[in-house]
N, C-alpha and C positions, 0 to 999 in steps of 0.2 A: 749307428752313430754317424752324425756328418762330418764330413771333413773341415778340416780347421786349414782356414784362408789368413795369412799374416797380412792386413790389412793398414791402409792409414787412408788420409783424406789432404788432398795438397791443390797447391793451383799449381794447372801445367806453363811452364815459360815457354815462349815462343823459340822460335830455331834461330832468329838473329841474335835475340840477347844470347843465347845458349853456345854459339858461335863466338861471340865477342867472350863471352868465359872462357871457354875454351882456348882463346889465344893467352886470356891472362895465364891459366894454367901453364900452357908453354911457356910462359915467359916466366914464371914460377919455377920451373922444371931446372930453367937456363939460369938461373941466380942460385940453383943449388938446395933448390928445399926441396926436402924430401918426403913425401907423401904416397899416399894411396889414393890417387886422382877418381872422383868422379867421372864416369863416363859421359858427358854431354847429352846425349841421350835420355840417361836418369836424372837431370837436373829437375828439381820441382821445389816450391816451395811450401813444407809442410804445415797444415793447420792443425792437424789429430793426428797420433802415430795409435792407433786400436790394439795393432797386435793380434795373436790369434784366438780370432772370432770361428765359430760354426758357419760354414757356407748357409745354412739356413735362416741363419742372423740376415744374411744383406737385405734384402728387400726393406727390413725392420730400420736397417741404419741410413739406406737412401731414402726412406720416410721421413727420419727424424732431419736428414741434411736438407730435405726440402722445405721444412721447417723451418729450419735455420736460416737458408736461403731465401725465404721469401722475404724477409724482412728488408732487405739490402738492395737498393740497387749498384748497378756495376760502376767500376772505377780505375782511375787509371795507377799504374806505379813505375816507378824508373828504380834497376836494378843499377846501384852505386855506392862503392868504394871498396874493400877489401879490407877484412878484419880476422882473429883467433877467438876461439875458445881455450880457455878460461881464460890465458892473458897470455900476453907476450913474451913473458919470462918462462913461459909453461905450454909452451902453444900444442892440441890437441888435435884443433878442428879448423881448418880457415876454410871462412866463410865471404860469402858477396851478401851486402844489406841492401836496404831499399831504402825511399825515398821516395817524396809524393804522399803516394793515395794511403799512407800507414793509418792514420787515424778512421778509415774505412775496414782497411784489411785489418785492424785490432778489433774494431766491433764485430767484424764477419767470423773472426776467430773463435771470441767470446762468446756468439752465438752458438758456435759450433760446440764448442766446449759447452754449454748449457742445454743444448738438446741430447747431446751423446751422454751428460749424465743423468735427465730424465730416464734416457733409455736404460741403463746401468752399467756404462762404462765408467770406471773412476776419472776424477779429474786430473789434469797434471799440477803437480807441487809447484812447478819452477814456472814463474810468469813467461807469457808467450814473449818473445825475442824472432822478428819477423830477420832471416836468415836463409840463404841457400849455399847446403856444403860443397863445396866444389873441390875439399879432400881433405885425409885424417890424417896428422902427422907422423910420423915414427917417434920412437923415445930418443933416439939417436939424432933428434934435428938441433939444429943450434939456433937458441934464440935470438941473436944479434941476427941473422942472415933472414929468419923468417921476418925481423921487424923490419928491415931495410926493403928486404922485396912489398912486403902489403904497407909500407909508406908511399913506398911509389907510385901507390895508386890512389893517393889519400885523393877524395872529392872526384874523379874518376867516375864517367857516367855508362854505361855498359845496355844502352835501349830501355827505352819506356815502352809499355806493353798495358793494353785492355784488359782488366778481369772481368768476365763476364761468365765465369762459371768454378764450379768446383769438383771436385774430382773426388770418386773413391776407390781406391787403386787397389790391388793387390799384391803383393813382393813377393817374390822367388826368387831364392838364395840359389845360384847356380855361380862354379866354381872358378866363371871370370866375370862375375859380380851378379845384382840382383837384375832380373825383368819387372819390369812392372807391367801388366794390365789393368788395363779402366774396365769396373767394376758396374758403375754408375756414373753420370753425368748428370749435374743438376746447375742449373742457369739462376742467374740473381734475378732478381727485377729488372723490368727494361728500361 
């Protein structure tokens, strides 16, 4: 039996916007919210979260992403402002959004989502929400303090960045957070 790869498919961010998060974090950290910080490193913004697939699947799903990929060409996006999951009274997830090329990155998405269920992965329920977590809150955080800090950053522009490709990654859950490795690389149109 082959090994099972916990797998998703993301575009990787550049080291300057991933930088410039990175300081918001710190400045997050320094207003008292409390989180489990994304490591800079692991920032990506997901388009498929797969889950675990058989290592003999990849080949099958960098197919179907080529697929998907050819239809698009590349586009630009600016990583801005700062926002929660579910809401602010309830904050879970704070995340960086985007801005720009979204109506691009929705149809690449869509696409992706439409070849990965030919393939027979299910689809996702909850409409795509283009998002990068940059940490998961404790139950213990206080919502007035999480909305004061990601107010400050309302319309805050964090580098625009080329997508000209997409990513199939791997996770590995090791016990000061996950690695990811690129699994596959697949380029939009030129």
């Amino acid at each position: 039996m082959p090994a099972l790869l916990r797998t998703f498919v993301a575009v990787e961010i550049p080291e300057e916007v991933r930088a410039a998060l990175a300081a918001v974090q710190s400045h997050l950290r320094q207003r008292r919210v409390r989180a489990r910080w994304v490591r800079p490193q692991g920032m990506h913004l997901t388009l498929k979260f797969l889950g675990d697939i058989p290592a003999d699947q990849i080949p099958s799903v960098a197919d179907a992403l080529q697929t998907a990929a050819g239809g698009h060409v590349g586009f630009s996006l600016t990583a801005a402002g700062i926002g929660v999951f579910p809401a602010l009274r309830r904050p879970r997830v704070v995340w960086a959004g985007f801005s720009g090329g979204t109506g691009p990155l929705a149809d690449l998405q869509a696409s992706v989502e439409e070849r990965l269920a030919a393939a027979g992965f299910p689809r996702e329920d909850r409409p795509f929400r283009a998002h990068l977590t940059i940490g998961r809150c404790s139950e213990a955080v206080a919502p007035a303090v999480v909305g004061e800090a990601v107010n400050s950053f309302a319309g805050r522009r964090f580098g625009e960045f080329d997508v000209r490709e997409i990513v199939l990654f791997q996770s590995e859950l090791k016990p000061d957070g996950p690695v990811y490795t690129a699994l596959a690389r697949v380029k939009l149109k030129e």
